[in-house]
GUZATOR-814833 format. One record per atom (N, C-alpha, C): atom name; x, y, z. Coordinates in Angstrom, 3 decimals. Layout:
N
CA_X_Y_Z
...
***
This chain:
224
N_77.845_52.383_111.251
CA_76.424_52.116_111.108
C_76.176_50.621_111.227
N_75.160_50.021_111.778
CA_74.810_49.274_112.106
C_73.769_48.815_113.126
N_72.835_47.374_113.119
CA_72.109_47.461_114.495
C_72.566_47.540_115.450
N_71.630_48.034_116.442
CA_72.189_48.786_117.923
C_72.823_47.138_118.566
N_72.254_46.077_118.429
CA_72.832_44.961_119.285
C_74.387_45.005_119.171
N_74.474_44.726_117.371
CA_76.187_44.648_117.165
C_76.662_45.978_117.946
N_76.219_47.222_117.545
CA_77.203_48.208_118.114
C_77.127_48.216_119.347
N_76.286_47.516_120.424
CA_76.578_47.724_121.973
C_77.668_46.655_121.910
N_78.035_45.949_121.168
CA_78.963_44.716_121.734
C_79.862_45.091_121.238
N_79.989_46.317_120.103
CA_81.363_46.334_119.630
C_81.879_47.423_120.729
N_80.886_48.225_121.651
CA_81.489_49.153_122.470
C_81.819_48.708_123.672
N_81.360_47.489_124.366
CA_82.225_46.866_125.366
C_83.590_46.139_125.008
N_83.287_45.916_123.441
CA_84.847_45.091_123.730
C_85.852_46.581_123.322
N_85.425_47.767_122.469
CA_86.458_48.990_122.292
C_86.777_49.520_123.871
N_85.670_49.370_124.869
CA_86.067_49.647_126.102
C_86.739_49.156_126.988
N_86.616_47.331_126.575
CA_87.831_46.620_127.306
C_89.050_46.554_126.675
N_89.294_47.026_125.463
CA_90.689_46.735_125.034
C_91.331_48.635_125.004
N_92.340_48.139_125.626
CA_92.661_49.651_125.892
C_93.891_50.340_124.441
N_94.463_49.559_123.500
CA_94.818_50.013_122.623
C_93.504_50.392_121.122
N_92.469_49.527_121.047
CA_91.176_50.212_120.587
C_90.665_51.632_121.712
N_90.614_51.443_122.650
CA_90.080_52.977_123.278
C_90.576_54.459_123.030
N_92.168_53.659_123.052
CA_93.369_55.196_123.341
C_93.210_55.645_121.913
N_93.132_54.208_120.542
CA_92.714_54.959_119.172
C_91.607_55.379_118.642
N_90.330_55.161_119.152
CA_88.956_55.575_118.730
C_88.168_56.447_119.166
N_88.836_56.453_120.982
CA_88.009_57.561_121.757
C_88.865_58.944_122.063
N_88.112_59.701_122.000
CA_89.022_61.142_122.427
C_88.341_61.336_123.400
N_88.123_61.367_124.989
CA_87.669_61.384_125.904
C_87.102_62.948_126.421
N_87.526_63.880_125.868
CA_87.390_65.003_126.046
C_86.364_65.930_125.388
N_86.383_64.654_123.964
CA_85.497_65.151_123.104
C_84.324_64.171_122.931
N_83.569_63.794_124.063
CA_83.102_62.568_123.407
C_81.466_63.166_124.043
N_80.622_62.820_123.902
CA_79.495_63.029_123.998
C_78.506_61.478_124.555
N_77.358_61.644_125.497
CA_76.602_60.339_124.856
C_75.683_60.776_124.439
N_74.681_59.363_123.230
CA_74.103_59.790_122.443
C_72.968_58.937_123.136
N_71.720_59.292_122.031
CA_70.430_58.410_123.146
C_70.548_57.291_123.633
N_71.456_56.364_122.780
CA_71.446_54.541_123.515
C_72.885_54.350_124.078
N_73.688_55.966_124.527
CA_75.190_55.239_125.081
C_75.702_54.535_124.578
N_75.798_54.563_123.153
CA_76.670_54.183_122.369
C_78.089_55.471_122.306
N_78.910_54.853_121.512
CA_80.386_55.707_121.153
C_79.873_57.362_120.534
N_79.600_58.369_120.836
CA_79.853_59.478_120.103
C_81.048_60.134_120.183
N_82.101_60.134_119.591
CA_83.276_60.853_119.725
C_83.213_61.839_118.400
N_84.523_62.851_118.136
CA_84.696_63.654_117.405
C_85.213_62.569_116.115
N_86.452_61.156_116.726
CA_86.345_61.073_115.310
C_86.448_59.854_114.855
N_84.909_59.605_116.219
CA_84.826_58.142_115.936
C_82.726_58.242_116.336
N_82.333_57.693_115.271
CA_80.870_58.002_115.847
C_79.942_56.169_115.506
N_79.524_56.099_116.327
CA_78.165_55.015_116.205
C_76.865_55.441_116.165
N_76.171_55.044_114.586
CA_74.927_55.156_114.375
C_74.117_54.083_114.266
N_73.066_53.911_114.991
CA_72.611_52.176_115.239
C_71.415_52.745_114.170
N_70.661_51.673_113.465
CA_69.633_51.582_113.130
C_69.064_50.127_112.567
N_68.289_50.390_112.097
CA_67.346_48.730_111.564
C_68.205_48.676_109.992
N_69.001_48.105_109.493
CA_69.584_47.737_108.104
C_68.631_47.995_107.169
N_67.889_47.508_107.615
CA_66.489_46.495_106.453
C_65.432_47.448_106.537
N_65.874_48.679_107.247
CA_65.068_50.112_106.787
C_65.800_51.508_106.064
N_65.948_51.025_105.080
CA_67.013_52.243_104.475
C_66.794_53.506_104.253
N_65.592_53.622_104.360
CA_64.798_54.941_104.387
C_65.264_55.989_105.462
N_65.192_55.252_106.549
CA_65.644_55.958_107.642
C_67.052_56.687_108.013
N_67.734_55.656_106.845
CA_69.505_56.220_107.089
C_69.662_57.456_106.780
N_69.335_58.453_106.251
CA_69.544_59.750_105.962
C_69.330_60.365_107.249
N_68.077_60.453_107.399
CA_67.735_61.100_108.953
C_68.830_60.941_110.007
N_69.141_59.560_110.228
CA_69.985_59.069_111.232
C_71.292_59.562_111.597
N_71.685_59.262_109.899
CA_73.256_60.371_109.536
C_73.234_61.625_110.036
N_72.497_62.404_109.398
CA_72.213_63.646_109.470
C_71.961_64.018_110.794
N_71.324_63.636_111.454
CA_71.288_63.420_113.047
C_73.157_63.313_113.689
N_73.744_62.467_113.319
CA_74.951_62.305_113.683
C_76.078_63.024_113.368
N_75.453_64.230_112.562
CA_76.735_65.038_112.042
C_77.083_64.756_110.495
N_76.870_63.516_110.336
CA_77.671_63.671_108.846
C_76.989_64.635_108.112
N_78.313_64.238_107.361
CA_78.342_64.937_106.179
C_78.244_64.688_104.679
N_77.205_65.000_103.877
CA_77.061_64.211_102.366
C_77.819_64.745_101.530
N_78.627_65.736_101.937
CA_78.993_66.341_100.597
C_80.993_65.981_101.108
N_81.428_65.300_101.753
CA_82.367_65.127_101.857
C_82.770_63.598_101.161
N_84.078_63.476_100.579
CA_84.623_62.261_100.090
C_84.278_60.978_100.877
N_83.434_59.801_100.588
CA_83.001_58.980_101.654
C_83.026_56.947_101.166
N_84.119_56.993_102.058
CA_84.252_55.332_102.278
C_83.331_54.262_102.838
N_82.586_53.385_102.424
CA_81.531_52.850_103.344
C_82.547_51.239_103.251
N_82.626_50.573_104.536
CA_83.448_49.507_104.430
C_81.815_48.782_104.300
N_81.870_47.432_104.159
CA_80.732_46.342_104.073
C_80.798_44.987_104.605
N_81.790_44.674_105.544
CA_82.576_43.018_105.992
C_81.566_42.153_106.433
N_81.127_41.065_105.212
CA_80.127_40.413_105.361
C_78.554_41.306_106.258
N_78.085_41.837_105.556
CA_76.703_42.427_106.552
C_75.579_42.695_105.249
N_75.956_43.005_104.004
CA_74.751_42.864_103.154
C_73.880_41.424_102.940
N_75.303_40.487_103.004
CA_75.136_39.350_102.531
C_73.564_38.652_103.740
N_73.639_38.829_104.844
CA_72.676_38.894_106.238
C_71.298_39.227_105.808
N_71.083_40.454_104.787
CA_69.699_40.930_104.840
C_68.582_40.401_103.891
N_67.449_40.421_103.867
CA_66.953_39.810_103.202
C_67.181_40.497_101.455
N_67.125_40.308_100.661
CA_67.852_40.737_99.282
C_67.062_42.191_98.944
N_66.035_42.491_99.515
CA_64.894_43.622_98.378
C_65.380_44.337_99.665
N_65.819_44.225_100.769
CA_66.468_45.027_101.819
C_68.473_45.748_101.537
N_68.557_44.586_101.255
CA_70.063_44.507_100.718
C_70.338_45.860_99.298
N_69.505_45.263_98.389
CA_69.713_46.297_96.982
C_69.033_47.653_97.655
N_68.422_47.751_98.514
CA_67.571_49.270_98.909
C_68.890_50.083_99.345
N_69.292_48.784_100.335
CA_70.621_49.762_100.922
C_71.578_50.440_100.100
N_72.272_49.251_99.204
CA_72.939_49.805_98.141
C_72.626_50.611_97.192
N_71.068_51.164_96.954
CA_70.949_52.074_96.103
C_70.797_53.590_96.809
N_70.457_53.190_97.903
CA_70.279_54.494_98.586
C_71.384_55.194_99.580
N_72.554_54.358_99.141
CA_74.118_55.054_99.462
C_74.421_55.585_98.286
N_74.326_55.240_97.334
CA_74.190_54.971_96.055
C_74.153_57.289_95.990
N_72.839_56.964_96.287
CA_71.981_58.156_95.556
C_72.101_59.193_97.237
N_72.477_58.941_98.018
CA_72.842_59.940_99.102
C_74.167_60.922_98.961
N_74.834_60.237_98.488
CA_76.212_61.265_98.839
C_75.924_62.028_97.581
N_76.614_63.393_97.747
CA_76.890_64.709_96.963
C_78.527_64.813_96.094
N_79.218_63.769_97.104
CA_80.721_63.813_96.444
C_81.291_62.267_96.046
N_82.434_62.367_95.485
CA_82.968_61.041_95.409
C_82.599_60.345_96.716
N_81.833_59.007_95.964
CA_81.890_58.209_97.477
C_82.304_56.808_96.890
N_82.385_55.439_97.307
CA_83.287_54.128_97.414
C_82.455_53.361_98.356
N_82.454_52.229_98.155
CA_81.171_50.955_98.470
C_82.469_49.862_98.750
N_83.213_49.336_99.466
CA_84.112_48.151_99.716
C_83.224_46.731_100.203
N_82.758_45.549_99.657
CA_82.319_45.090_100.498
C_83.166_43.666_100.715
N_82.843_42.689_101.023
CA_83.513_41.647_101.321
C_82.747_40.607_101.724
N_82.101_39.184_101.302
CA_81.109_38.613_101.442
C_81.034_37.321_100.595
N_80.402_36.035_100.600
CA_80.271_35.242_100.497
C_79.832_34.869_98.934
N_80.425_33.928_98.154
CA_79.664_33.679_96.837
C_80.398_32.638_96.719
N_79.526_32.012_95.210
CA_79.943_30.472_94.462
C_79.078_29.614_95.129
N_77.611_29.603_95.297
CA_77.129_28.529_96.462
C_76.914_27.560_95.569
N_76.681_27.435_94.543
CA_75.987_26.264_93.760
C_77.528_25.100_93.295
N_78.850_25.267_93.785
CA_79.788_24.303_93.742
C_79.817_23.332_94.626
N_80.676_22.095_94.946
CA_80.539_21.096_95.771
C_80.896_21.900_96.997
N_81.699_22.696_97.393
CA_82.787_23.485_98.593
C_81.177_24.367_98.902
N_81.064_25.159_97.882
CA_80.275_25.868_98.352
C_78.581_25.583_98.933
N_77.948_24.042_98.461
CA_76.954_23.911_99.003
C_77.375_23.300_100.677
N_78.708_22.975_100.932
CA_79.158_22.676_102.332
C_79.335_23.753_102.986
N_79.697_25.104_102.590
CA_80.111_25.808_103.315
C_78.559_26.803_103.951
N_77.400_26.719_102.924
CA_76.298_26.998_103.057
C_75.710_26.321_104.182
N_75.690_24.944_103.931
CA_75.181_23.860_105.063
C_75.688_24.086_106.292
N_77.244_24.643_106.828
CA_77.994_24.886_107.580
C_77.148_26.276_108.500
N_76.437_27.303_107.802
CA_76.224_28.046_108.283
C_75.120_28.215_108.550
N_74.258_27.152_107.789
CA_72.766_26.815_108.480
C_72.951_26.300_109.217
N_73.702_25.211_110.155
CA_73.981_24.660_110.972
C_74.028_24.957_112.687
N_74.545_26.416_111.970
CA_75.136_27.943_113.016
C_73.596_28.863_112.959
N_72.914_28.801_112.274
CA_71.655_29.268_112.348
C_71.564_30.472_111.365
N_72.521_31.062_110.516
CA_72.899_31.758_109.699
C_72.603_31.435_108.366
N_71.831_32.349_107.555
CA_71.437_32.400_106.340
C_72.229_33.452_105.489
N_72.524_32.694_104.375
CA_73.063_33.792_103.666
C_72.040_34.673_102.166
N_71.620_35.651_102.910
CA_70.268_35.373_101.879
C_70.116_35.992_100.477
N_71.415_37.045_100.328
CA_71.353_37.289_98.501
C_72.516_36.067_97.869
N_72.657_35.390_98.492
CA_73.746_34.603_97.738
C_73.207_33.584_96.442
N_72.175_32.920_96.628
CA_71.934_32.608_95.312
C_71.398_33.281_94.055
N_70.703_34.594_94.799
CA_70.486_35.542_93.545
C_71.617_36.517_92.844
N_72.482_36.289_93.623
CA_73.565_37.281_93.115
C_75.033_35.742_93.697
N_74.868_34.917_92.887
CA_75.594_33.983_93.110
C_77.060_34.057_92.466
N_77.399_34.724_91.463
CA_78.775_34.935_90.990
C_79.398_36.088_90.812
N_80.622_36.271_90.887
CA_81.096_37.860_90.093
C_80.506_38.400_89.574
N_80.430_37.979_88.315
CA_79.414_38.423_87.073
C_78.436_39.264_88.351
N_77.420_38.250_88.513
CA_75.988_38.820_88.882
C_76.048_39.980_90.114
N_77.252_40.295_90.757
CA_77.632_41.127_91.713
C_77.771_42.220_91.050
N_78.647_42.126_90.230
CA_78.985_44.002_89.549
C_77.694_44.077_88.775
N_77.094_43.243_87.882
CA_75.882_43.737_87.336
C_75.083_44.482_88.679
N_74.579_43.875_89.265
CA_74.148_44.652_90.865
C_74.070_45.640_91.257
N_75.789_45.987_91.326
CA_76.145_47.378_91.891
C_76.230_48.232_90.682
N_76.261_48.169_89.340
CA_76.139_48.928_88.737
C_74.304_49.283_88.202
N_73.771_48.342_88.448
CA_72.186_48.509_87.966
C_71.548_49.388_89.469
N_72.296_49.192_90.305
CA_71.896_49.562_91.939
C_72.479_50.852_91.990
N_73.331_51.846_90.619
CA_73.469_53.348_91.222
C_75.079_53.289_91.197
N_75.986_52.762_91.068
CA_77.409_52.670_91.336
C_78.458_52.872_89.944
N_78.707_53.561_89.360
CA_79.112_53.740_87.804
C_80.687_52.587_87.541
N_81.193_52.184_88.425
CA_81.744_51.983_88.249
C_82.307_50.462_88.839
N_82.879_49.478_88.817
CA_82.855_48.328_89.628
C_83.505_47.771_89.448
N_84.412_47.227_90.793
CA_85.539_46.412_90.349
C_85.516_45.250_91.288
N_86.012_43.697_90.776
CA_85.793_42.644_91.791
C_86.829_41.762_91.279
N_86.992_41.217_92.699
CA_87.840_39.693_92.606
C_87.571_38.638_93.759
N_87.854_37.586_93.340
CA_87.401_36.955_94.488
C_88.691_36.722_95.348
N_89.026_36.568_96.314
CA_90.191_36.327_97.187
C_91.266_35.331_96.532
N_91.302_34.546_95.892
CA_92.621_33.687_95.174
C_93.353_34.629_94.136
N_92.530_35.597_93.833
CA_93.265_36.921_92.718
C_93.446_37.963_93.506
N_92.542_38.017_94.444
CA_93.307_39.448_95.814
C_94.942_38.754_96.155
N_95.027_37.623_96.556
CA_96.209_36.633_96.763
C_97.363_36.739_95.819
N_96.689_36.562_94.575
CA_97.765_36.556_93.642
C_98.120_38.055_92.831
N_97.069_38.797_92.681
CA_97.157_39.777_91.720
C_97.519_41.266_93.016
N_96.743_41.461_94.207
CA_97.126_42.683_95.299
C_98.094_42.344_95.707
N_98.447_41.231_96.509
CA_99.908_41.576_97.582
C_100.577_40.877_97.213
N_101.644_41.941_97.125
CA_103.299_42.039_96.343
C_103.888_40.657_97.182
N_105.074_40.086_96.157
CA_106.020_38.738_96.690
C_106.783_38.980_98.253
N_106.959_39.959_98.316
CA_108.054_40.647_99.929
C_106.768_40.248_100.652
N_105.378_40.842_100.845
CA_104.274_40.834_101.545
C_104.097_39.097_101.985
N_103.966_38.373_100.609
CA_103.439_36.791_101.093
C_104.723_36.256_102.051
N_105.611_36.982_101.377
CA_107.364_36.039_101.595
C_106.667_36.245_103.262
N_106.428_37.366_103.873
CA_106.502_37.548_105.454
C_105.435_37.464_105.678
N_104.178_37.008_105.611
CA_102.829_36.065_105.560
C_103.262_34.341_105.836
N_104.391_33.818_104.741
CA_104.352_32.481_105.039
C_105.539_32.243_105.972
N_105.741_33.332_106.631
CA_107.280_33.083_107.591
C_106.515_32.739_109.367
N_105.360_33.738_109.301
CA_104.329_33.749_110.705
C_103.829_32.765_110.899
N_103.823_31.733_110.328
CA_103.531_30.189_110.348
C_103.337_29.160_109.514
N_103.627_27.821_109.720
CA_103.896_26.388_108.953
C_102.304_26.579_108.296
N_102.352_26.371_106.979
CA_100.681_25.891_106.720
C_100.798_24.960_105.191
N_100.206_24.124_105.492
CA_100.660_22.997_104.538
C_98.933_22.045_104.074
N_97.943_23.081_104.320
CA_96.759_23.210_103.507
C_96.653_24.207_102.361
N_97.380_24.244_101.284
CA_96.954_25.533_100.435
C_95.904_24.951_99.813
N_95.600_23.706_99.499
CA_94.536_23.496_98.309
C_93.158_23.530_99.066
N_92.858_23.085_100.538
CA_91.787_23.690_100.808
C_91.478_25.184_101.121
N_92.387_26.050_101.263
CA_92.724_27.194_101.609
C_92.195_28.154_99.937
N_92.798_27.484_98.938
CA_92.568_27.759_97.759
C_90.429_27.351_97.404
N_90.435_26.519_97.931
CA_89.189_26.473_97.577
C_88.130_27.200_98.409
N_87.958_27.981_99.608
CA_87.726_28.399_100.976
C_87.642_30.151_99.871
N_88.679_30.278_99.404
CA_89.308_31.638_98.713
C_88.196_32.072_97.630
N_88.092_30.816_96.983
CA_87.206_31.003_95.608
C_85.639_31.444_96.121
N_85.086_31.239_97.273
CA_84.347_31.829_97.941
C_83.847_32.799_98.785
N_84.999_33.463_98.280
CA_84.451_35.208_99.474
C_85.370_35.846_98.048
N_84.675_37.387_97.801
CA_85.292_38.635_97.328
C_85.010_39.431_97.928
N_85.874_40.307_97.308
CA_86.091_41.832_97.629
C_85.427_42.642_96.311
N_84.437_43.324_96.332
CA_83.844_44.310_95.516
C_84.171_45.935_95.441
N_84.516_46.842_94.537
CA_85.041_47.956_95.381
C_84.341_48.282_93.986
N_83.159_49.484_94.247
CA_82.433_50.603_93.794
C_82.288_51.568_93.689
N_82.162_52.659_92.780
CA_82.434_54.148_93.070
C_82.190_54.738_92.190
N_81.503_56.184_92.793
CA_80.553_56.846_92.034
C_81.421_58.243_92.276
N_82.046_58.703_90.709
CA_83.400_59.960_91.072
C_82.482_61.417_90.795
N_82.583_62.136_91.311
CA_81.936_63.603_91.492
C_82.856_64.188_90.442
N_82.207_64.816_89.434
CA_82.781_65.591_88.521
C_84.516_64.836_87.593
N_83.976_63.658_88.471
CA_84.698_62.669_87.658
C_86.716_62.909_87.864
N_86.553_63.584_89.044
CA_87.731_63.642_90.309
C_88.530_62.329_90.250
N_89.517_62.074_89.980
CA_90.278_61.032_90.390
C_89.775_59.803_89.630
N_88.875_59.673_89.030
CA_87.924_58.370_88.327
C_89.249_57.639_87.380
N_89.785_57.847_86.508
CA_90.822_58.138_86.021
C_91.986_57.216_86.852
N_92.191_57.343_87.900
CA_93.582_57.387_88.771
C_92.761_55.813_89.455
N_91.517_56.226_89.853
CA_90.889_55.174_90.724
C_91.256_53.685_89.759
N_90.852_53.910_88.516
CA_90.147_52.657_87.203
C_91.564_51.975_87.075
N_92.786_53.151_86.849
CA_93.854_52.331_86.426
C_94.611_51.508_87.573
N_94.469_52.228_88.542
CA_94.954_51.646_89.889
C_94.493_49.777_89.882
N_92.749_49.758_89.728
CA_92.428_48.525_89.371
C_92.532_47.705_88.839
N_93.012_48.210_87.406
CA_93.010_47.791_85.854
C_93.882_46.807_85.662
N_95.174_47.807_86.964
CA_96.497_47.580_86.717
C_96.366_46.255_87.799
N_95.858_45.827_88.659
CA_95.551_44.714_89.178
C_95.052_43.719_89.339
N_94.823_43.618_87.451
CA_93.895_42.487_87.247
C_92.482_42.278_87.709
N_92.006_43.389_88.069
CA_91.043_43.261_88.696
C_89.558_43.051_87.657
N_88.690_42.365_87.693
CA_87.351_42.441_86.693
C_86.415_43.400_87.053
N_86.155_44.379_86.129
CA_85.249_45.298_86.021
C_84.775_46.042_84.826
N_84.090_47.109_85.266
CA_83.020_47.181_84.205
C_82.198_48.613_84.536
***
């Protein structure tokens, strides 16, 4: 899901790279849909306006899905883009759509009010890019409050220097710092303190909720 611009560009480059094609498209099974975008069996593109959330049900539903099945929504930097009373609509109305366990991953920008972070802001006005819930939802803290006031029972966050230290195991970094010389960690460290990972989830009959919390718990992770 996404606007139709990004998804026409993400389907010329899945069409020029032929190890994305051979894994996303099933050629046999593929369909086109009104704007010739990707319809495959088990790979589908649904374009719409973000910043109309109303409409996403229809759209889905149009595309086959399914609400009552177990459902992952990834998020890689794209809430952070919308204007904020657009942003929380979205998140409440994934929120309140699915029928079964579903999961909110997002990944996105925070800390603007530090020295790093009013540069890295300036950096992207520069580029013509606004980041526009970031000062209202400027820290951890104010993120899981968010997703839990926005419909999400459950919430877990870190910002990337604890994904670093607390998710991937010593064998993992050992062969991370072997792929190349890097002899910036302290700006690297500060770069870190500015993007998390949020992971949300709302358990159906309370399925796995249990298995999900400790998995987190057990990773240092902050939640609530």
């Amino acid at each position: 899901m996404d606007f139709y611009e990004l998804l026409n560009e993400k389907k010329n480059i899945i069409n020029n790279v032929e190890l994305l094609n051979k894994f996303l498209i099933s050629n046999d099974k593929c369909v086109q849909n009104e704007k010739d975008l990707i319809n495959c069996e088990n790979y589908k593109m649904v374009s719409f306006d973000l910043n109309d959330a109303n409409s996403m049900e229809q759209k889905l539903t149009n595309s086959g899905f399914d609400f009552s099945l177990p459902t992952v929504f990834l998020c890689e930097c794209v809430l952070i883009y919308l204007e904020v009373e657009s942003s929380d609509n979205l998140i409440k109305t994934l929120s309140e759509l699915m029928k079964n366990t579903a999961c909110i991953v997002v990944y996105e920008q925070v800390n603007p009010n530090t020295a790093f972070g009013a540069i890295m802001i300036d950096n992207f006005n520069q580029r013509g890019i606004s980041l526009k819930s970031i000062y209202k939802y400027n820290s951890l803290e104010l993120q899981m409050e968010r997703y839990k006031r926005l419909g999400w029972s459950n919430v877990y966050i870190n910002d990337m220097n604890e994904i670093y230290d607390y998710h991937i195991n010593s064998e993992e970094k050992k062969k991370i710092e072997k792929i190349e010389m890097f002899d910036e960690f302290e700006e690297w460290r500060l770069l870190q303190n500015h993007y998390f990972i949020l992971v949300a989830f709302n358990c159906h009959k309370n399925i796995h909720s249990n298995k999900l919390k400790q998995f987190l718990e057990n990773k240092k992770t902050k939640g609530g």
